[in-house]
Each structure stands twice: as structure tokens, then as C-alpha cells.
C-alpha positions in Angstrom: 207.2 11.7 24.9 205.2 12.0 21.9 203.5 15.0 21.0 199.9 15.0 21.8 198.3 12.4 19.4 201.2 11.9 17.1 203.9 8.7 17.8 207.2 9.9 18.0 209.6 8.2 15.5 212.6 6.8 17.5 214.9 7.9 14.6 214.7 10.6 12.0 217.1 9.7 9.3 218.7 13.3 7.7 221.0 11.2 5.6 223.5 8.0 5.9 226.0 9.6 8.4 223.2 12.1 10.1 220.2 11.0 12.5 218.0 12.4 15.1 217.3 9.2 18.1 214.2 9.6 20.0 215.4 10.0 24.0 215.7 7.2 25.8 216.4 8.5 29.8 220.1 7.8 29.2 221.8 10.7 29.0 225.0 11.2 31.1 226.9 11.4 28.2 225.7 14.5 27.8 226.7 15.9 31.0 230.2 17.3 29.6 228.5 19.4 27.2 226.8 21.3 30.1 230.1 21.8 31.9 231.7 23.7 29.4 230.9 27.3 30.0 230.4 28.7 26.5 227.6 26.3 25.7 225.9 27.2 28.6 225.8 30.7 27.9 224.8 29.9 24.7 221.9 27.9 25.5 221.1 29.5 28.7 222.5 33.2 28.9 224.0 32.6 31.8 227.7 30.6 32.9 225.9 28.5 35.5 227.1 24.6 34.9 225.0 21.8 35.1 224.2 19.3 37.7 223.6 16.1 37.1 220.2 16.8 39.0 220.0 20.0 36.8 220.6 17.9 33.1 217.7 15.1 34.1 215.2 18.2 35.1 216.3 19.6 31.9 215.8 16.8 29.9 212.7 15.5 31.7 210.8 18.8 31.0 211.7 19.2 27.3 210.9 15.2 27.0 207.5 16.1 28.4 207.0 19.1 26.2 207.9 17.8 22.9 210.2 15.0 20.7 213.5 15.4 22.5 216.3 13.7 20.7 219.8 13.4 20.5 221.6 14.5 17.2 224.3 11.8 16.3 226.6 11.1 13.8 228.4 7.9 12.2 231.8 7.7 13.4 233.7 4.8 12.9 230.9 2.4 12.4 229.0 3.8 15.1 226.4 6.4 15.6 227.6 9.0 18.3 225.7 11.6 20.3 226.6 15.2 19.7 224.1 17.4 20.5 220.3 17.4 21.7 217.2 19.0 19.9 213.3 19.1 21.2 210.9 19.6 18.8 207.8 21.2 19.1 205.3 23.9 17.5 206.4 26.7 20.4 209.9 26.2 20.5 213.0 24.0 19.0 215.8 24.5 21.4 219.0 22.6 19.7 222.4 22.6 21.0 225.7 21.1 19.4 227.4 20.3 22.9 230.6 18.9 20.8 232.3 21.9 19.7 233.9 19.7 16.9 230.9 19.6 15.0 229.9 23.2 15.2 230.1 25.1 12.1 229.4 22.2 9.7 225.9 22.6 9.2 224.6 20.2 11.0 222.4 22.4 12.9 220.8 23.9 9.9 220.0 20.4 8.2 218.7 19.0 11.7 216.3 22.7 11.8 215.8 21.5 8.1 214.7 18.1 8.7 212.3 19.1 11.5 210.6 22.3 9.3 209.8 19.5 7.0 208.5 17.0 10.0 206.2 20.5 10.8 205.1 20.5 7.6 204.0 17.0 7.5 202.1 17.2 10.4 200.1 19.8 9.0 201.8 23.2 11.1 200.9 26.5 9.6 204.3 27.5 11.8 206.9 27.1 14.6 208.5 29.4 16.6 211.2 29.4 18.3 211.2 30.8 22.1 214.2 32.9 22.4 218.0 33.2 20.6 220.1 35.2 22.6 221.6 38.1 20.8 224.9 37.2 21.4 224.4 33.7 19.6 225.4 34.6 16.2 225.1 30.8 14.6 221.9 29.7 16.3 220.3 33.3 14.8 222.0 32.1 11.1 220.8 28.6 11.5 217.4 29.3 12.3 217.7 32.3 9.4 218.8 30.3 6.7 216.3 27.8 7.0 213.1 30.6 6.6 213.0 31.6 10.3 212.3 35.2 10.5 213.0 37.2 14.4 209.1 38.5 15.0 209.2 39.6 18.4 212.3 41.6 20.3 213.1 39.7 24.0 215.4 41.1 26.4 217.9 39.5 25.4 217.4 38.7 22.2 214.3 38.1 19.9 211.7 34.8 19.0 211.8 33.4 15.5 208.9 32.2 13.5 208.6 30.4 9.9 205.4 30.2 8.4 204.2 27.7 5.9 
């Protein structure tokens, strides 16, 4: 879904081997990244894997919130999903669910990309809605792209940039 008034694009080019593709409802690929403990902690704070009926109320909510998309990369000709990312003013929860692409700044040029998308659209700011404590590489993605903790959670702390 489109935010309110503005057409989602069905692909946001970060560069030539790099894109974010508008969501679809196909999505079972997916399902193995919620199955892995680590990443559900991660994104969650808690080790409680995903059903199948869990993943589609999952992505059904953030595809009514905001531009949900799947983060892909060109592999062997083809562009493959790695990760997902929603993107709204309130909140931009991303998640690498292949652990082979973690730590090669992906996240922090898809953050990037979707700052400048902000921008664009004329935001004085986003925000992000929680990163846990313990999830060291979300807080330095978010960080090194201008996003500054404003507000201490439970277990963790909200992020903000402003323009």
C-alpha cells in the first residue's frame, strides 16, 4: 500500500546490483528467515518463530502501514530477496533475514536510499520505533546514516533524523 496520497514505486533502484521491490503478497520465501532464532530476537526481542499465519499478519500490517518492500540483490543474473524493509514517517523496521549479507552495508545504503525518499517527499523527520539494545548493527546502521536515539524504551531507545 501506498502511503496516504503518494504512489508507491514498485522498485527503488540503490544501484545496479541493489534494489528495493514494492510487496507483491508473495512472500513464503521469506518464511526461513523468521525461523531462525537470532533474527527473531533481533527484530522482535523475543525467540518466538514464525508461523506462516504469523509472517502474512506481519506483512499485511506493515503493507497497510507504509511501503513494505523486499531488499534484493543481483545474483547470477537474477534479483534475489534478502531482507524486507517498510517505510514510513513513524518507523522503518528492516531486517536482513540472509545472514550472508549482513555486515556489508546493505542495510545502511537501503536506510540511505529511503532518508533521501523522506526528503523528497518533503519530511522534516523519521523516526524509528524501537532498536533493541542488544542489536548492536541495527543501532550503527541507523547511527551512521544521521539517526540520533531521542527517547530511552525498555528495551532499548527510538531513533530520529531530522532534516
Amino acid at each position: 500500500m501506498a502511503l496516504q496520497e503518494i504512489e508507491q514505486p514498485a522498485v527503488i533502484w540503490i544501484d545496479k546490483s541493489l534494489r528495493l521491490r514494492k510487496y507483491d503478497g508473495v512472500y513464503d520465501f521469506a518464511f526461513v528467515w523468521y525461523q531462525d532464532e537470532e533474527t527473531v530476537y533481533l527484530v522482535d526481542g523475543k525467540k518466538e518463530l514464525y508461523t506462516m499465519e504469523r509472517l502474512k499478519g506481519m506483512y499485511e500490517y506493515l503493507n497497510d502501514t507504509g511501503e513494505l518492500y523486499f531488499i534484493e540483490v543481483l545474483e547470477n543474473g537474477t534479483y534475489k530477496p534478502i531482507g524486507d524493509v517498510t517505510f514510513w514517517q513513524e518507523d522503518m523496521p528492516i531486517v536482513i533475514g540472509d545472514k550472508n549479507y549482513r555486515g556489508k552495508n546493505i542495510g545502511r545504503k537501503v536506510v540511505s536510499t529511503l532518508v533521501q525518499r523522506g526528503k523528497r517527499l518533503g519530511y522534516d523527520y523519521l523516526e524509528v520505533g524501537e532498536i533493541y539494545d542488544w542489536n548492536e548493527g541495527s543501532r550503527r546502521c541507523f547511527e551512521s546514516v544521521g539517526f540520533r536515539a531521542y527517547e530511552k524504551t525498555e528495551k532499548g531507545a527510538k531513533y530520529k533524523i531530522i532534516f
